[in-house]
Backbone bond lengths (Angstrom), bond angles and torsions (degrees), N, CA, C in turn:
res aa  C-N    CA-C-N  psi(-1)  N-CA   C-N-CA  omega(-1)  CA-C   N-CA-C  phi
1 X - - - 1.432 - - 1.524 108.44 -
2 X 1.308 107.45 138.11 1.694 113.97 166.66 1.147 119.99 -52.76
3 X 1.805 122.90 141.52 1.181 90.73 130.70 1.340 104.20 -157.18
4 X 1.262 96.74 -167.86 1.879 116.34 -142.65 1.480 100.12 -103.96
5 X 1.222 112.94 157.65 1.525 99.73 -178.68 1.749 93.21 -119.59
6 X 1.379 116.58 175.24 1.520 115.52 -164.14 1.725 118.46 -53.43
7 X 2.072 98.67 -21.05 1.508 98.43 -171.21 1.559 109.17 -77.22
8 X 1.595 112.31 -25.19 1.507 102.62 -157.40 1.848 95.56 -86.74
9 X 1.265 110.01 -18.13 1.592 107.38 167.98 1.424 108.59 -71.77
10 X 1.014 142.63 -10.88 1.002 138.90 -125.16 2.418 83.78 -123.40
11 X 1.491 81.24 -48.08 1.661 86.54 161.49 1.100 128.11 -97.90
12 X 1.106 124.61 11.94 1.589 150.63 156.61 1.079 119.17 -60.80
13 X 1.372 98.96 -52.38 1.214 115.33 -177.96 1.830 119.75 -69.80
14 X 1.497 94.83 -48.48 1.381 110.02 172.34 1.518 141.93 -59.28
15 X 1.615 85.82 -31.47 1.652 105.59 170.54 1.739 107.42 -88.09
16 X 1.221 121.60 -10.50 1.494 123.37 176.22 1.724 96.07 -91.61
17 X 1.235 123.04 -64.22 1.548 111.40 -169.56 1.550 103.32 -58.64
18 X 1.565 137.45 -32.06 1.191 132.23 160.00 1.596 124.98 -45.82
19 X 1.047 107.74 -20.62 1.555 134.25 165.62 1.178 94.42 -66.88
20 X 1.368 108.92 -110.29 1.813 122.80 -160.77 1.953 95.73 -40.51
21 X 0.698 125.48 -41.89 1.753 114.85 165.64 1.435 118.23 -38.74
22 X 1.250 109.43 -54.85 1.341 117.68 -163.03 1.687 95.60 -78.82
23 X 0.979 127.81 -18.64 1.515 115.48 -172.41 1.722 103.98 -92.07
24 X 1.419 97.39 -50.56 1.570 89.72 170.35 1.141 122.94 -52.77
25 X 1.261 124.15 -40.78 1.924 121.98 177.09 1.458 83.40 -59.71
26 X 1.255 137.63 -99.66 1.459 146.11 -151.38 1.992 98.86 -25.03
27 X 0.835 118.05 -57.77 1.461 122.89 177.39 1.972 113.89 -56.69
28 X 1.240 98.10 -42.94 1.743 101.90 177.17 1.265 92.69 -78.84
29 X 0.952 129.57 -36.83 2.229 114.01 177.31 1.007 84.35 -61.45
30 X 1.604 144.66 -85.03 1.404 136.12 -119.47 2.249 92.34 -80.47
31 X 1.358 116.48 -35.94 1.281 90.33 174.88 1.959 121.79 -81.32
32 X 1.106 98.87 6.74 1.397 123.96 170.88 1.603 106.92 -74.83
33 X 1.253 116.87 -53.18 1.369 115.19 -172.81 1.609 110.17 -65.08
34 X 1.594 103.24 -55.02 1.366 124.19 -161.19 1.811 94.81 -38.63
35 X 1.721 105.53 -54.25 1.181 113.79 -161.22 1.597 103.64 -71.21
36 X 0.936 151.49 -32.73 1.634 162.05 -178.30 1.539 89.61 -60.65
37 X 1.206 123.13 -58.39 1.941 129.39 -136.82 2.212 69.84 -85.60
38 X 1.136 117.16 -58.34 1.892 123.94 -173.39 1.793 92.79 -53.11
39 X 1.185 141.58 -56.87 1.492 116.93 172.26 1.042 115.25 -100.87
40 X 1.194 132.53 62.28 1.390 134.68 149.38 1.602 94.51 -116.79
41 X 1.549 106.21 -36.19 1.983 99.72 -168.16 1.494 97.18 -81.75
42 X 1.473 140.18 -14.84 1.758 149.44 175.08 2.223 88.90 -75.35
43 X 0.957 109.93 -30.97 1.752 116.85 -176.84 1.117 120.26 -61.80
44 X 1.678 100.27 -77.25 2.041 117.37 157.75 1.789 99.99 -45.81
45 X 0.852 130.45 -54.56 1.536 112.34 -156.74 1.864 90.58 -69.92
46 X 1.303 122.33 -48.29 1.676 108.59 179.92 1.168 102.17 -49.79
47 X 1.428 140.42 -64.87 0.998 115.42 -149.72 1.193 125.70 -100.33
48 X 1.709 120.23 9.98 1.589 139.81 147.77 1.784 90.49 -44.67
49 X 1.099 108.09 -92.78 1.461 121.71 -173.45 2.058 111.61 -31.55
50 X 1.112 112.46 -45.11 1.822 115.80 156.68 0.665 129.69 -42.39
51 X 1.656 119.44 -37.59 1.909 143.37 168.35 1.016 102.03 -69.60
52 X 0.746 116.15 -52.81 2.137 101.60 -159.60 1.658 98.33 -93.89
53 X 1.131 125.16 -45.33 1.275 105.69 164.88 1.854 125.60 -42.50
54 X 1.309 102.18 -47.46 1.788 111.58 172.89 1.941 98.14 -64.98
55 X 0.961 89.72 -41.16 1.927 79.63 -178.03 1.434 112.83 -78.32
56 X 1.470 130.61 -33.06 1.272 128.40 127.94 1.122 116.44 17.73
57 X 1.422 98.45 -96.83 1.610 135.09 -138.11 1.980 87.91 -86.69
58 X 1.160 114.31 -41.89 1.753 106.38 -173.38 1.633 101.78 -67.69
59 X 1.238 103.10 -45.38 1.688 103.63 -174.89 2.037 106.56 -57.53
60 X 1.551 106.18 -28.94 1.481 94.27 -177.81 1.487 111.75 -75.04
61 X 1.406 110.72 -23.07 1.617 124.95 176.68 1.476 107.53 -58.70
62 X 1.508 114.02 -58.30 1.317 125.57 -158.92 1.825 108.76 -35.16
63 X 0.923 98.78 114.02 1.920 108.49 158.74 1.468 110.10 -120.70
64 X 1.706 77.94 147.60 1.819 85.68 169.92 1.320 136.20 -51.02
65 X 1.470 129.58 112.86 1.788 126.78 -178.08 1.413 101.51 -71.86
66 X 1.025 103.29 137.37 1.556 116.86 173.58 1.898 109.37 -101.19
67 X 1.001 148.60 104.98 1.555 169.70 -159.01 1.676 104.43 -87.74
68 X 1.074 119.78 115.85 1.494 86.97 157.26 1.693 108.57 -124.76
69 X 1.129 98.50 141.91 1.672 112.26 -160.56 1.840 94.28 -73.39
70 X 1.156 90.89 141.84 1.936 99.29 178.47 1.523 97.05 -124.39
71 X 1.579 124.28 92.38 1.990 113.95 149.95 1.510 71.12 133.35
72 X 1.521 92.66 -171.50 2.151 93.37 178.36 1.675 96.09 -148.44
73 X 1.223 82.26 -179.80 1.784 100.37 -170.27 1.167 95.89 -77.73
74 X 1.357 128.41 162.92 1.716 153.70 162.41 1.351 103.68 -69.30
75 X 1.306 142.49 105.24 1.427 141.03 -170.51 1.862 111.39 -50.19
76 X 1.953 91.66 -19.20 1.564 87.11 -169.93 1.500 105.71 -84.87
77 X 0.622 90.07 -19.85 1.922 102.29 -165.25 1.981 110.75 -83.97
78 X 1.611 101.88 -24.86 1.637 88.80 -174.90 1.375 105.48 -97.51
79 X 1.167 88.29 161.58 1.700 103.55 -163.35 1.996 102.66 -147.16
80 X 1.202 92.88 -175.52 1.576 90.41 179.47 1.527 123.62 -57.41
81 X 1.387 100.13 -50.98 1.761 114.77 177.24 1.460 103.09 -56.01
82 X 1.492 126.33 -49.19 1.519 121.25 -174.12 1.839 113.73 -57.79
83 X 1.270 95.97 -43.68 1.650 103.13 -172.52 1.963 102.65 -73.42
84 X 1.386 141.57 -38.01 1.113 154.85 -176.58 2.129 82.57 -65.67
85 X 1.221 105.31 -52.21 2.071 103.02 -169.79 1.322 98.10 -52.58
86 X 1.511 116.04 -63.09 1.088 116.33 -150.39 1.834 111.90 -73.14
């Protein structure tokens, strides 16, 4: 049987708790992400729901603008599409 003298335990030791370190960080990122990517998609859905309520609410506002045209069209130039613009 081997054995070890106090130094090589000693990095035994060090390269194993460097281990269990490295997995726990790797695990707190990944429950780190999960939770970021979970309120950002709780975010988009508020503010999906903010939109259409505001678009809602402008469309119940909306009244007709009334324009009033200043100079006139070129008789050669208007056509159906111009008179529907204007």
């Amino acid at each position: 049987m081997a054995y070890f003298g106090w130094e090589a335990w000693v990095a035994l030791s060090a390269i194993g708790g460097a281990g269990i370190l490295a997995i726990l960080q790797t695990l707190a990122r990944h429950f780190e992400h999960d939770r970021e990517a979970h309120d950002l998609h709780v975010r988009a859905a508020e503010l999906k729901v903010r939109y259409v309520a505001r678009l809602k609410s402008m469309r119940d506002r909306e009244k007709p603008v009334e324009v009033d045209v200043i100079g006139s069209i070129e008789p050669e130039r208007e056509d159906r599409q111009t008179r529907r613009a204007a």
